[in-house]
C-alpha positions in Angstrom: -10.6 14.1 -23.8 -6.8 14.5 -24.2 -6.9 16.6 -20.9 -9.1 14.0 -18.9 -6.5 11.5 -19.5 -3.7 13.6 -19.3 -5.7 14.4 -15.8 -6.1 11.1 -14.6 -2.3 9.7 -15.0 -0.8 13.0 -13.5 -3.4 11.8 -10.2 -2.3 8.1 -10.6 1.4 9.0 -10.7 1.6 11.7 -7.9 3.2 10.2 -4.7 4.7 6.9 -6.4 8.7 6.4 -7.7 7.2 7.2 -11.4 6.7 10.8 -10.2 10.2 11.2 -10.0 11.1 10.0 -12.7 8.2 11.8 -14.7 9.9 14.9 -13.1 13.3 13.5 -14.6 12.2 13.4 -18.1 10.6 17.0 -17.8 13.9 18.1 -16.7 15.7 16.0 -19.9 12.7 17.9 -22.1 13.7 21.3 -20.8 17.5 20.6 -21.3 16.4 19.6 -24.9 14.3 22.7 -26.0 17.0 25.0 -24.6 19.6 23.1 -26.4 17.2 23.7 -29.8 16.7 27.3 -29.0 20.0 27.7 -28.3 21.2 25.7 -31.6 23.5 23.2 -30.0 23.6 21.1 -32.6 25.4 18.1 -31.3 23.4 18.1 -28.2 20.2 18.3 -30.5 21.5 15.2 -32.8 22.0 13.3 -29.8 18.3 14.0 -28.2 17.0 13.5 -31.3 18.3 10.0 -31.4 17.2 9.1 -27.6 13.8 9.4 -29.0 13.9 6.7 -31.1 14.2 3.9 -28.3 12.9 6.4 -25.9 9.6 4.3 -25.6 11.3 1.5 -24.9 13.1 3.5 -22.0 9.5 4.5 -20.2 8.1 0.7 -20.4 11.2 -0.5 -18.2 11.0 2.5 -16.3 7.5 2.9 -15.4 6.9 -0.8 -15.2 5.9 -0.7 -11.5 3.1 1.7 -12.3 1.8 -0.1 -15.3 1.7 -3.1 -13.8 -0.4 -1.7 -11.2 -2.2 0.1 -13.3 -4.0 -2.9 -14.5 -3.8 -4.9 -11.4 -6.5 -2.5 -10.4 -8.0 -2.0 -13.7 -8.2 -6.0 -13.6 -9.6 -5.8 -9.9 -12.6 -3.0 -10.8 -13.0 -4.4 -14.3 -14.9 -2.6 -17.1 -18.2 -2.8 -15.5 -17.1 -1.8 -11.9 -15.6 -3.1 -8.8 -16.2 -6.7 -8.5 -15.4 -7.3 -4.9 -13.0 -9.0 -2.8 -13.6 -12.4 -1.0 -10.8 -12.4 1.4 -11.1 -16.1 1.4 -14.7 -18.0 0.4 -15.3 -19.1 3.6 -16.7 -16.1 5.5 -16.4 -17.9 8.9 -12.6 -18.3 8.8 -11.9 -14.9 7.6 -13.7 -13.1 10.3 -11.8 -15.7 12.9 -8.7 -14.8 11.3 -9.8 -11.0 12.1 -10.3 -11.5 15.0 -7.1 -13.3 16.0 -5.2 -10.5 14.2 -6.5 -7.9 16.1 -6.6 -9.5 19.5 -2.9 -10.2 19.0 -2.2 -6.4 17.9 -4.2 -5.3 20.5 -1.9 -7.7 23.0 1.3 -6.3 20.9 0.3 -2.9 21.0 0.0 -3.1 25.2 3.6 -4.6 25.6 4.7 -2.1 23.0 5.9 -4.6 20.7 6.5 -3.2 16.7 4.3 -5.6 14.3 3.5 -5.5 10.4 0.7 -7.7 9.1 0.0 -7.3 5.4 -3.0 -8.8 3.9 -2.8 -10.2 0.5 -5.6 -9.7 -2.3 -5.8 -9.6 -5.9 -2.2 -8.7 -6.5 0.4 -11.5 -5.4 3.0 -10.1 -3.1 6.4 -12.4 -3.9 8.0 -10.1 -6.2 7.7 -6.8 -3.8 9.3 -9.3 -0.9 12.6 -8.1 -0.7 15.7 -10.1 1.4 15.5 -13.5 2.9 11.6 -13.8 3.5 10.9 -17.3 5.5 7.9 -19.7 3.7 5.4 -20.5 6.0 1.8 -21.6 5.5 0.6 -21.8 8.9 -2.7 -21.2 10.7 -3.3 -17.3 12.0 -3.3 -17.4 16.1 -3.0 -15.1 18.8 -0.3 -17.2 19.5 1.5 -17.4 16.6 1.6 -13.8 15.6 3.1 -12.9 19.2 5.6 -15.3 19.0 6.8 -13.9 15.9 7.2 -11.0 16.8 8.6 -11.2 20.2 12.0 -9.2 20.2 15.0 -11.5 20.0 13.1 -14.1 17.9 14.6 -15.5 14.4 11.4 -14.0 13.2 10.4 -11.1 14.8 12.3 -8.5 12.3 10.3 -7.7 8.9 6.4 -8.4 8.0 4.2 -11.4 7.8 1.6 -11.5 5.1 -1.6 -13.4 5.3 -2.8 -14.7 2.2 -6.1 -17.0 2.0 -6.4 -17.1 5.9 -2.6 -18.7 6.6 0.3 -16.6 7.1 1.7 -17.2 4.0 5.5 -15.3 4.9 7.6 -14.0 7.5 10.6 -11.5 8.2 9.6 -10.0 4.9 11.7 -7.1 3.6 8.5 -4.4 1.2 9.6 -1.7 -0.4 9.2 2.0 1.4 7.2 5.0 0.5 9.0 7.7 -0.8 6.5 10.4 -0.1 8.1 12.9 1.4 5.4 14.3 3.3 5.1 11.6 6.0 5.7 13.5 9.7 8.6 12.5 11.3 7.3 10.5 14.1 6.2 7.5 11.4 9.3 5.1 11.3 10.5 2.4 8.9 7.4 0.1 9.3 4.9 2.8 8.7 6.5 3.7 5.7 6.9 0.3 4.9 3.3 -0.4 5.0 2.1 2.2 3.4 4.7 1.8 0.6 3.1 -1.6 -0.5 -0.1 -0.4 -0.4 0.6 2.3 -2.6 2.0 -0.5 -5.2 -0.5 -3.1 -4.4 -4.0 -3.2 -3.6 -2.6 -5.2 0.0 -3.9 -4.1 3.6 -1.3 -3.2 5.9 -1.9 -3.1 9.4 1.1 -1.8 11.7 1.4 -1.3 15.4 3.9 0.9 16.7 6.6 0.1 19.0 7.1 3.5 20.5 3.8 4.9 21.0 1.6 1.8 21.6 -0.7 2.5 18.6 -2.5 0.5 15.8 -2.9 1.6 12.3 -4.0 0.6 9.2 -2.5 1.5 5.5 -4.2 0.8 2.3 -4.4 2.4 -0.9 -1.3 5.0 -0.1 -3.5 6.0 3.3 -2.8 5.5 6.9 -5.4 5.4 9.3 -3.8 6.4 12.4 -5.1 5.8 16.2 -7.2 2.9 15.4 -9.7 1.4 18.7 -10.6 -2.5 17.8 -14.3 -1.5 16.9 -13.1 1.0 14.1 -9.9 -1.3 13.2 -12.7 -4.4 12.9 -14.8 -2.6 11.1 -12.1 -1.4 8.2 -10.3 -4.4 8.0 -13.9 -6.1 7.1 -14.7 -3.3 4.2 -11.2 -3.4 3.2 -11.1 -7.2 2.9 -14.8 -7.4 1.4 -16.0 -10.1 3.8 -19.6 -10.8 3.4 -21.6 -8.9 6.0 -24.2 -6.4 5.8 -22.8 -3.8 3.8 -25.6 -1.4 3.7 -24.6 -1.4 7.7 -20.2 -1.2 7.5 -20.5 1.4 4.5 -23.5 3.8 7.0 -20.7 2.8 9.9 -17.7 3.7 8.0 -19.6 7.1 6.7 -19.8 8.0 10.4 -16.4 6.9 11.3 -14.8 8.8 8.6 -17.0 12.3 9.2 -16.0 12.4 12.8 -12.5 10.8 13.0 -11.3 12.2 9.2 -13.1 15.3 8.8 -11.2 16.3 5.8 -11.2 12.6 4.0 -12.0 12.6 0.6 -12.8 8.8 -1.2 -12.5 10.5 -4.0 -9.0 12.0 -4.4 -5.8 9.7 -3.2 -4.2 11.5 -0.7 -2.3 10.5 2.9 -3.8 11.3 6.1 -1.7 11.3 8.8 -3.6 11.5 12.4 -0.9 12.4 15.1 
């Protein structure tokens, strides 16, 4: 049982900032055993002290992965994954969709950068970082071009969508530090999939130098994206209504012949040159 757990948490904590600092405190653990065996006795008195406000220490320092630790144990509850309404009216959230993808595919053409991040369970303000701009308006073809047409107040930074309305603009979210991103992803790819990996948001990034669409949640990237299989994600991500038994058959095929070697059941990154 200990092992399952111990298990579970070293997969939860691979790939996020409390890796690194997990790999700190092995270090300060090492450091202290040798300083035991090697009976340094003021160097032992004064580890031996840490320990006592030690847990204290981990709660502040792993507080971004305990609180996302039960955003998605609240979001899957105890008797399995409730599901995510993107907004209750099906109608509007497929329209908003749509308009989202006609405008990346418009962006994409004119090779013009763009982050969209769709907000669910887990609210987004205190990830935003810099001077965010407050929205609330309707989502349009041509309202998301005009933000992010080069040279606009607007254009530099993500816009996230939450309940149908883009909710924010020229938003500032935190990168990913895994280091085993290729070098041809820039700073909005790793943006993306940086708050996905600390959210349970939907990031969908087109790429200013190559033309491309892709699509980030859960710490992956789906790279290369046409609008069929970008439609088609975004709905099962999103957890419109639809038929189901059909997106999860579709998305079973897309998967086997676009990500061969995709595994739902392990987190990992899959990059897609």
């Amino acid at each position: 049982m200990v092992a399952v757990i111990i298990y579970y948490l070293l997969k939860f904590l691979i790939g996020t900032r409390g890796w690194q600092i997990l790999t700190g405190i092995g270090i300060v653990l090492s450091l202290w055993f040798f300083a035991k065996l090697l009976k340094l006795k003021t160097v032992v008195w004064i580890f031996d002290n840490l320990w006592t406000v030690g847990i204290f220490f981990l709660i502040v320092l792993f507080q971004p992965e305990i609180r996302n630790a039960l955003a998605k144990l609240g979001e899957k509850g105890f008797l399995g994954e409730r599901g995510f309404y993107f907004n209750k009216n099906s109608r509007n959230s497929k329209k908003v969709i749509d308009e989202v993808i006609r405008a990346s595919t418009f962006l994409a053409e004119k090779r013009i950068g763009a982050l969209i991040i769709f907000e669910r369970f887990t609210k987004l303000e205190h990830y935003l970082e810099g001077n965010y701009v407050k929205l609330d308006a309707l989502v349009s073809l041509e309202l998301i071009i005009n933000i992010f047409e080069p040279k606009t107040p607007l254009h530099d930074g993500a816009i996230v969508i939450r309940n149908n309305r883009i909710a924010y603009a020229k938003c500032v979210l935190p990168l990913t530090i895994n280091t085993d991103i290729p070098s041809h992803l820039g700073t909005r790819h790793r943006a993306g999939i940086g708050i996905t990996e600390e959210t349970d948001a939907v990031a969908l990034i087109v790429s200013e130098e190559r033309g491309t669409i892709s699509l980030a949640y859960d710490g992956i990237l789906y790279s290369d994206l046409d609008n069929l299989t970008l439609k088609k994600l975004l709905m099962e991500f999103l957890g419109i209504e639809t038929n189901k038994r059909n997106i999860t058959k579709d998305l079973r095929e897309i998967i086997r012949d676009k990500y061969s070697d995709y595994n739902p059941l392990r987190k990992v990154n899959k990059w897609k040159r």
